[in-house]
ZAGU-335565 format. One record per residue (C-alpha): z, y, x; residue in three letters. Coordinates in Angstrom, 2 decimals. Each point is the difference from the previous one (the first is absolute). Example, Ala and Ser with C-alpha at 12.3 -4.5 7.8 and 13.67 -1.06 7.14 Angstrom:
residues 2
PT         Z         Y         X   resn
PT      7.80     -4.50     12.30    ALA
PT     -0.66      3.44      1.37    SER
//
This chain:
residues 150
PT         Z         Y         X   resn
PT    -55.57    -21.41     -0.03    UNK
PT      2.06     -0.51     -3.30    UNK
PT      2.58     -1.45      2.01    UNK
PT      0.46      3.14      2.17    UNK
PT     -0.34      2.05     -2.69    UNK
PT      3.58     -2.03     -1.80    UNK
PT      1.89      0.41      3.47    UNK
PT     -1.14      3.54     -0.21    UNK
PT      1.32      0.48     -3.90    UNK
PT      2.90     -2.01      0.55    UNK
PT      1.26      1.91      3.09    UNK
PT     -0.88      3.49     -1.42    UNK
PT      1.88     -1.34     -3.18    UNK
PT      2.70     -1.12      1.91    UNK
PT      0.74      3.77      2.08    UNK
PT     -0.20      1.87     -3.79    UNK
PT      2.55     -2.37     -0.63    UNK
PT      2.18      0.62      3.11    UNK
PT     -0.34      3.68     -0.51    UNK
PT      1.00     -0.03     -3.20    UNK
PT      3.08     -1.97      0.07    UNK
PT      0.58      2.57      2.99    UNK
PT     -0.25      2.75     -2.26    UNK
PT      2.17     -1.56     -2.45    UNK
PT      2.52     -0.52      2.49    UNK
PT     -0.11      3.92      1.06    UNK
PT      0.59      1.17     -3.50    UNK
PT      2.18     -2.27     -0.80    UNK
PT      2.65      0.58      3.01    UNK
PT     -0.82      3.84     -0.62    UNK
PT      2.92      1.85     -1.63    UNK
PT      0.18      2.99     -1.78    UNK
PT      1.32      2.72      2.14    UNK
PT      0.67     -0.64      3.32    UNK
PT     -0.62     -2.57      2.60    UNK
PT      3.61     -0.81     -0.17    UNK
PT      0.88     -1.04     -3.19    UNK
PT     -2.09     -3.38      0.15    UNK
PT      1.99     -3.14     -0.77    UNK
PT      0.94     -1.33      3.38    UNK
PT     -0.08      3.55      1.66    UNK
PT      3.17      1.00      2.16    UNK
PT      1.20      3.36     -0.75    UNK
PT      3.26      1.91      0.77    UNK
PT      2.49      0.02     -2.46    UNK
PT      2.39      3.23     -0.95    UNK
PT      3.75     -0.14      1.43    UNK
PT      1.58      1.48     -2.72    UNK
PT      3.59     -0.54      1.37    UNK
PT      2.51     -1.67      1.74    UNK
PT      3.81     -1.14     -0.67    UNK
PT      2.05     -1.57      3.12    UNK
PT      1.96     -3.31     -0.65    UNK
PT      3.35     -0.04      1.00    UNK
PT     -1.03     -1.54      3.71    UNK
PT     -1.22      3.98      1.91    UNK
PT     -3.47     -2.33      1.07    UNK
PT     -1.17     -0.79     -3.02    UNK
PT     -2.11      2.09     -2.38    UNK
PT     -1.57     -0.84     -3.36    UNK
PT     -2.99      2.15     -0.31    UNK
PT     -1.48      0.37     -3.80    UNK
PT     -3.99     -0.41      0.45    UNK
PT     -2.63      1.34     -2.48    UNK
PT     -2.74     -2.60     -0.58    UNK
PT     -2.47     -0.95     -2.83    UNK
PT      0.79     -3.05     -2.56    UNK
PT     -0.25     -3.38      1.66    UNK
PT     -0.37      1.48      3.68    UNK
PT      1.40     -1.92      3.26    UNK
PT      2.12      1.88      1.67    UNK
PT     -0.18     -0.70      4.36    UNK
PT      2.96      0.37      1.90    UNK
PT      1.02      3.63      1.11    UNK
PT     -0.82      1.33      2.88    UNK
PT      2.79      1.94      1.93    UNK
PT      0.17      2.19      3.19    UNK
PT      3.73      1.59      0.96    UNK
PT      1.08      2.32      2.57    UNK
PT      2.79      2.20      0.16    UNK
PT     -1.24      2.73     -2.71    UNK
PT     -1.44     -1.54     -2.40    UNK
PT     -1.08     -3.89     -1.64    UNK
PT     -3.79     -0.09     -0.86    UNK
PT     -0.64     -2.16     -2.60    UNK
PT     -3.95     -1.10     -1.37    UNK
PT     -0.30     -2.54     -2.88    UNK
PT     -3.70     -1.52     -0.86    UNK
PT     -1.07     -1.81     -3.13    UNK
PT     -2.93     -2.53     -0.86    UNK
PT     -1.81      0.95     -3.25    UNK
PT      0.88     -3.51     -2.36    UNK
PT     -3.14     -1.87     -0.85    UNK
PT      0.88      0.00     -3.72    UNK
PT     -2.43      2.37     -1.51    UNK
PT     -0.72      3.72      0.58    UNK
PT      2.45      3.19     -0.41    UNK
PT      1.30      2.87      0.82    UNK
PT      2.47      1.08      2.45    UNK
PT      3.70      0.51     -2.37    UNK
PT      2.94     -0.62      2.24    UNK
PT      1.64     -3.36     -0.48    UNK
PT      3.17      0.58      1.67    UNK
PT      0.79     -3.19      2.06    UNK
PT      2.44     -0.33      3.11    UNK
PT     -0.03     -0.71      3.69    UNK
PT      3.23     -0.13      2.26    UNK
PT     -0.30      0.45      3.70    UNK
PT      2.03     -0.05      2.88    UNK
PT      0.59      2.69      2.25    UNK
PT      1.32     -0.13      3.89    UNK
PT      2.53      2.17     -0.04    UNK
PT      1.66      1.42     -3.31    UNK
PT     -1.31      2.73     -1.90    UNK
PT      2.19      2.45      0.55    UNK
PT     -0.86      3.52     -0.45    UNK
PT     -3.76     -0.72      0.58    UNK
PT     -2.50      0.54     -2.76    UNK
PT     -2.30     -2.11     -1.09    UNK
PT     -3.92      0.94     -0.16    UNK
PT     -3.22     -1.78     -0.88    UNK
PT     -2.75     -0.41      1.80    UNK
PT     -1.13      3.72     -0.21    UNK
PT      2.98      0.81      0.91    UNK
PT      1.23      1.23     -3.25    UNK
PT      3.90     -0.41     -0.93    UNK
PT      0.32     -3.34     -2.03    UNK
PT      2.91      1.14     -2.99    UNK
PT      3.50     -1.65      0.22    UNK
PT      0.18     -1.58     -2.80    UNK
PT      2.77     -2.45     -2.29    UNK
PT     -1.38     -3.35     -1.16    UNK
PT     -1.36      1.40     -3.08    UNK
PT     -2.59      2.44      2.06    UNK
PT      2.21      2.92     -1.40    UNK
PT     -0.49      2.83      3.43    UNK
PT      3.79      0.29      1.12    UNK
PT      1.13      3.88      1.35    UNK
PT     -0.81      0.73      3.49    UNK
PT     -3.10     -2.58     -0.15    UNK
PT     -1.79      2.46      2.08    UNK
PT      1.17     -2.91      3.02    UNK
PT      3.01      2.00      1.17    UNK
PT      2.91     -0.60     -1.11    UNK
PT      1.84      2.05     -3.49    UNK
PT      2.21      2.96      1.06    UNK
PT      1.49      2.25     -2.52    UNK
PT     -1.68      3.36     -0.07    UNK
PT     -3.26     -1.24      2.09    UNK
PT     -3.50     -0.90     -2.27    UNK
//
């Protein structure tokens, strides 16, 4: 009877165990305000502008992220009014913080040249034309600047 009675202490220590380190595991993967913002966790980055190069298909889109993220490769749909553009981000592994907006880069290539299309992110807000420096050029609204127009 003793011996059941060690199988029976040794397995009921061995599932406080288990749920424990479960528990420790939950908490510790837990952040502090959203599901999102865990390290590992893919999330959509901000496309706070674009610049063209000199080649009409190429675009270099300035991307909001948080210190240390990865950056994935953009995803882009064209058609004849407009280029959709979505950017997402993996949160870095490298301790916890906030969201603040490391600007970082990502250049894409279109189908056809720009043109006169505008370019919108993935709500299908207008994405600013902007120079290198993320300075918002005139007539960044995606249309193209004409004197006397907003």
């Amino acid at each position: 009877m003793t011996r059941r009675r060690g199988y029976t202490v040794t397995i009921a220590f061995a599932a406080v165990v288990i749920v424990a380190l479960g528990a420790w595991l939950v908490v510790a993967t837990m952040s502090g305000d959203d599901s999102r913002s865990g390290s590992g966790a893919v999330y959509d980055a901000q496309v706070a502008g674009y610049w063209p190069a000199e080649d009409p298909q190429t675009l270099t889109l300035r991307v909001l992220t948080g210190r240390g993220d990865a950056v994935r490769p953009a995803r882009v749909e064209e058609n004849g009014k407009q280029v959709r553009v979505a950017v997402q981000a993996v949160r870095s592994t490298s301790g916890s913080r906030g969201d603040i907006g490391i600007p970082t880069t990502v250049t894409i290539q279109l189908k056809d040249p720009l043109g006169t299309r505008p370019v919108v992110d993935e709500q299908g807000q207008t994405v600013p034309r902007t120079d290198s420096s993320g300075r918002i050029l005139p007539g960044s609204n995606g249309r193209p600047s004409t004197p006397g127009t907003p």
